[in-house]
VMD Tcl script that builds the backbone (N, CA, C; Angstrom):
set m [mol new atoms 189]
animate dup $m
set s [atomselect $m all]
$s set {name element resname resid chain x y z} {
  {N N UNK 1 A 92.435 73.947 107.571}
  {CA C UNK 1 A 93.283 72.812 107.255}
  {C C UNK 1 A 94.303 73.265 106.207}
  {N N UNK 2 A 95.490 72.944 106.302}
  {CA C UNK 2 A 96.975 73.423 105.693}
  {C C UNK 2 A 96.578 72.293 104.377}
  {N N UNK 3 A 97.689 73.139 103.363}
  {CA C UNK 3 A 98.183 72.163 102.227}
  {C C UNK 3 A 97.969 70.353 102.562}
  {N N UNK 4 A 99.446 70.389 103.650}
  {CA C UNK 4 A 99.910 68.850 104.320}
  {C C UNK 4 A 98.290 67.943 104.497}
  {N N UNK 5 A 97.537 68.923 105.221}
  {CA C UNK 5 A 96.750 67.933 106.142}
  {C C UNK 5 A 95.933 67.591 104.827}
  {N N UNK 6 A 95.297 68.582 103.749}
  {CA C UNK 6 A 94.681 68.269 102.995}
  {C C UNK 6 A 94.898 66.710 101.918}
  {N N UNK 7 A 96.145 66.806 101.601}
  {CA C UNK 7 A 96.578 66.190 100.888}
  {C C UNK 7 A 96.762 65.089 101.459}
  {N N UNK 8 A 97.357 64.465 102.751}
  {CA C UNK 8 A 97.202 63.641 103.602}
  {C C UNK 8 A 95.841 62.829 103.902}
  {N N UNK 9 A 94.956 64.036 103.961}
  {CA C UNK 9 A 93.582 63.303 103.848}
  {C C UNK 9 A 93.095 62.731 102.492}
  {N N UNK 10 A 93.297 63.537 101.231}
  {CA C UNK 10 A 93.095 63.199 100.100}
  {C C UNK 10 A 93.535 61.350 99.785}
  {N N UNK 11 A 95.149 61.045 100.288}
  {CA C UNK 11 A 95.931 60.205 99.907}
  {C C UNK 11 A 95.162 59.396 101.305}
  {N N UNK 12 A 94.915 59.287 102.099}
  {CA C UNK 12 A 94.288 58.071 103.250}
  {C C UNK 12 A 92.813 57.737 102.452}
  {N N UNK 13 A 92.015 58.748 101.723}
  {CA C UNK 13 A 90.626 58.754 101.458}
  {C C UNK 13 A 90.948 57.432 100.322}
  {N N UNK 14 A 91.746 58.102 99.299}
  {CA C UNK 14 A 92.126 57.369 97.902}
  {C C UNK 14 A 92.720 55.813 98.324}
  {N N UNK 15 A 93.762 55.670 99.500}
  {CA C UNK 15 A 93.908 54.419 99.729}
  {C C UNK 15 A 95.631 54.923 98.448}
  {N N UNK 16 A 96.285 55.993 98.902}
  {CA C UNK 16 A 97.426 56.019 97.514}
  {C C UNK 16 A 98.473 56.571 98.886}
  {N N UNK 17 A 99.738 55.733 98.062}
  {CA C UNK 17 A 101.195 56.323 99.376}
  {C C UNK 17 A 101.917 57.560 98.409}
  {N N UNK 18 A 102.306 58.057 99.523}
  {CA C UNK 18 A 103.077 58.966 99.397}
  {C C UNK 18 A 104.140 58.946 98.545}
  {N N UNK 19 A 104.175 57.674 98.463}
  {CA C UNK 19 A 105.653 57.212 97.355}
  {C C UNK 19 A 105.479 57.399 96.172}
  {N N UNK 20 A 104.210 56.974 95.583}
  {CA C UNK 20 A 103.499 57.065 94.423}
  {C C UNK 20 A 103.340 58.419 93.842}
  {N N UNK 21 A 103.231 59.180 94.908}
  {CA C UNK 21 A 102.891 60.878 94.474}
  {C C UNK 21 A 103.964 61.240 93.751}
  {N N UNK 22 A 105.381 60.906 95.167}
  {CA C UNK 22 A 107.039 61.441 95.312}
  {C C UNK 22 A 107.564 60.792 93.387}
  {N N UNK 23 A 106.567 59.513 93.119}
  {CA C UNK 23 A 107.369 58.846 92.218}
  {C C UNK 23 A 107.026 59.582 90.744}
  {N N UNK 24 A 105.470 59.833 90.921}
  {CA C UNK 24 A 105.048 60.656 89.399}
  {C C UNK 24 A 105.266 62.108 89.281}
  {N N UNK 25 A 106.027 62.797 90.368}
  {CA C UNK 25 A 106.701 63.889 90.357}
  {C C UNK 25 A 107.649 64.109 90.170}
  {N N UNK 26 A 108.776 62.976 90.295}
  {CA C UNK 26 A 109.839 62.944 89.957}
  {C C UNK 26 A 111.063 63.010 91.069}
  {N N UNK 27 A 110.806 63.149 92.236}
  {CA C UNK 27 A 111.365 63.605 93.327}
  {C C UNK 27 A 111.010 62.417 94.315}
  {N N UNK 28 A 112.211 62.509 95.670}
  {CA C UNK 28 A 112.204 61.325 96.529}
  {C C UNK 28 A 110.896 61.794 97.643}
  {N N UNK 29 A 110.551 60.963 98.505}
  {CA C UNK 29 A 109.762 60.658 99.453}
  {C C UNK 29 A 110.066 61.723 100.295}
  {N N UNK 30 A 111.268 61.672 100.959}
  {CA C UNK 30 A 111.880 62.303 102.388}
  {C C UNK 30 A 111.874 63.792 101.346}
  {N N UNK 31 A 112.079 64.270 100.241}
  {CA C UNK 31 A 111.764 65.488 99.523}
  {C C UNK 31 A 110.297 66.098 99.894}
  {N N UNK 32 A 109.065 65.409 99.500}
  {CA C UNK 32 A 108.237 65.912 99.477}
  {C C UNK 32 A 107.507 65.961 100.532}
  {N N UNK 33 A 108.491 64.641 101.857}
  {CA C UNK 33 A 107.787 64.867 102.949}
  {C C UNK 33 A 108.059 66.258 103.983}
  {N N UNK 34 A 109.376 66.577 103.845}
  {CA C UNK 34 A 110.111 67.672 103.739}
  {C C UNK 34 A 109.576 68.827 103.488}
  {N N UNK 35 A 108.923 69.024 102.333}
  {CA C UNK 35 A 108.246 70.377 101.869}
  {C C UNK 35 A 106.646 70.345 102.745}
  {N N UNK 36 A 106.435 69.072 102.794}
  {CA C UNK 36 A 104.961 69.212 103.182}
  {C C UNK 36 A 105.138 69.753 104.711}
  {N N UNK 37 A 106.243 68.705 105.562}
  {CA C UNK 37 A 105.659 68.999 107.041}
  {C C UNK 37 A 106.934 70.806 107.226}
  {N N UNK 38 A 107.759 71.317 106.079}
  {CA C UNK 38 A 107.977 72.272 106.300}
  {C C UNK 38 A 107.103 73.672 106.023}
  {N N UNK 39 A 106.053 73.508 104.853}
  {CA C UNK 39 A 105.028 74.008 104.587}
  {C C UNK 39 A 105.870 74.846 103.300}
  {N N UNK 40 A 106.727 74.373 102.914}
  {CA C UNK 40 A 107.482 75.123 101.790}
  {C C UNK 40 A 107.183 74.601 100.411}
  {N N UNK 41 A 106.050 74.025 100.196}
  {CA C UNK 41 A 105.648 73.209 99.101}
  {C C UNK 41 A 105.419 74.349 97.892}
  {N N UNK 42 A 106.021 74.349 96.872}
  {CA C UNK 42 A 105.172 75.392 95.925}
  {C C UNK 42 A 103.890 75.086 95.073}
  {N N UNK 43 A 102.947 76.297 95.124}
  {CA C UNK 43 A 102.153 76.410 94.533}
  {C C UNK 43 A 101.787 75.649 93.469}
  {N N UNK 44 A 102.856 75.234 92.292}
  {CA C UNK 44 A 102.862 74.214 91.527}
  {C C UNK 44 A 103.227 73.031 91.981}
  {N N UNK 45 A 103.717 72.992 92.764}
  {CA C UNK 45 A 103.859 71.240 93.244}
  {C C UNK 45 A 102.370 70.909 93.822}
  {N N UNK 46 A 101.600 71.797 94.597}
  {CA C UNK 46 A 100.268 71.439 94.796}
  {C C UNK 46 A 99.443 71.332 93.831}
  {N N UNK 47 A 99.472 71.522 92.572}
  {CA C UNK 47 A 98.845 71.512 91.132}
  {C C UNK 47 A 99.113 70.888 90.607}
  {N N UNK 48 A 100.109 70.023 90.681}
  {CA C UNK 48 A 101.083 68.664 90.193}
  {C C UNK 48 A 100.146 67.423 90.823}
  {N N UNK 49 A 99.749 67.727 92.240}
  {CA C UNK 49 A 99.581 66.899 93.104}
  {C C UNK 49 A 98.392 66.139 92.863}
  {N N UNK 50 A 97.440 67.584 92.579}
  {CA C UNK 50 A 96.373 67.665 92.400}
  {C C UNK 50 A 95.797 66.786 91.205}
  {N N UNK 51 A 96.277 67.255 90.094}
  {CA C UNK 51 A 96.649 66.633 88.756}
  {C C UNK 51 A 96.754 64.927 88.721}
  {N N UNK 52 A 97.642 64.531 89.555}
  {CA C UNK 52 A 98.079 63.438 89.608}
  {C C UNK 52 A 96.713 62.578 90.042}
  {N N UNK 53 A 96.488 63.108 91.118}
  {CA C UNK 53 A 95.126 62.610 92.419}
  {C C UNK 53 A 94.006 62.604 91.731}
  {N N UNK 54 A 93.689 63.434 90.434}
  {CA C UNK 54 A 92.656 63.861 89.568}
  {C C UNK 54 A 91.644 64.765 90.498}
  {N N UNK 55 A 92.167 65.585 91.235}
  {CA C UNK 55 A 91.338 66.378 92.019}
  {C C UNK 55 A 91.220 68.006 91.714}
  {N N UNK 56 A 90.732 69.143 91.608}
  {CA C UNK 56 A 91.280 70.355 91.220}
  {C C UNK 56 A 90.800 71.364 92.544}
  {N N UNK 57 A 91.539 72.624 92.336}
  {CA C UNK 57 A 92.125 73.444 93.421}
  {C C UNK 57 A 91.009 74.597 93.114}
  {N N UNK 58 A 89.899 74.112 94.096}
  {CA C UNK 58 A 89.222 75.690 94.483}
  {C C UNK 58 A 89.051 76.698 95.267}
  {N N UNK 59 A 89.227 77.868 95.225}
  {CA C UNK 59 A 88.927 79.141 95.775}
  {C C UNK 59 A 87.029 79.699 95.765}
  {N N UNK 60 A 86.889 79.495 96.447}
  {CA C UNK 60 A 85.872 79.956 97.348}
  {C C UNK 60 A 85.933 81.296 98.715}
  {N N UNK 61 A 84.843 82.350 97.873}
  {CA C UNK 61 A 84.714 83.450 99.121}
  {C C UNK 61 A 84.006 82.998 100.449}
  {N N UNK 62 A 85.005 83.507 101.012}
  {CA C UNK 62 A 84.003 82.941 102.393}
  {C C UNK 62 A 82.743 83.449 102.950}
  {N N UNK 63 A 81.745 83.014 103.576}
  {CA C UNK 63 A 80.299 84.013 103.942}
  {C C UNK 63 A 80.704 84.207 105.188}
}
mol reanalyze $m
mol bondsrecalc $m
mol representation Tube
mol addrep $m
């Protein structure tokens, strides 16, 4: 599962719009929808996201 889908699921789970994210980031809607379904999102905007959502970003080795 990509960045998009994650975060998509995160924001349907939480019951939170996309607008809300676009709004405490500082940036418009059609911006971040933009980065998401282009997959050009940076690394810190997913840590922003995260932040916001109160969720944090783990790395796990795979078995």
């Amino acid at each position: 599962m990509g960045a998009r889908e994650t975060i998509k699921a995160i924001l349907a789970t939480e019951n939170i719009k996309l607008t809300q994210i676009a709004g405490k980031l500082g940036t418009s809607v059609q911006n971040l929808s933009n980065k998401l379904r282009n997959k050009n999102i940076k690394y810190s905007e997913i840590e922003a996201i995260a932040e916001i959502l109160n969720y944090e970003i783990k790395f796990e080795k795979r078995k």
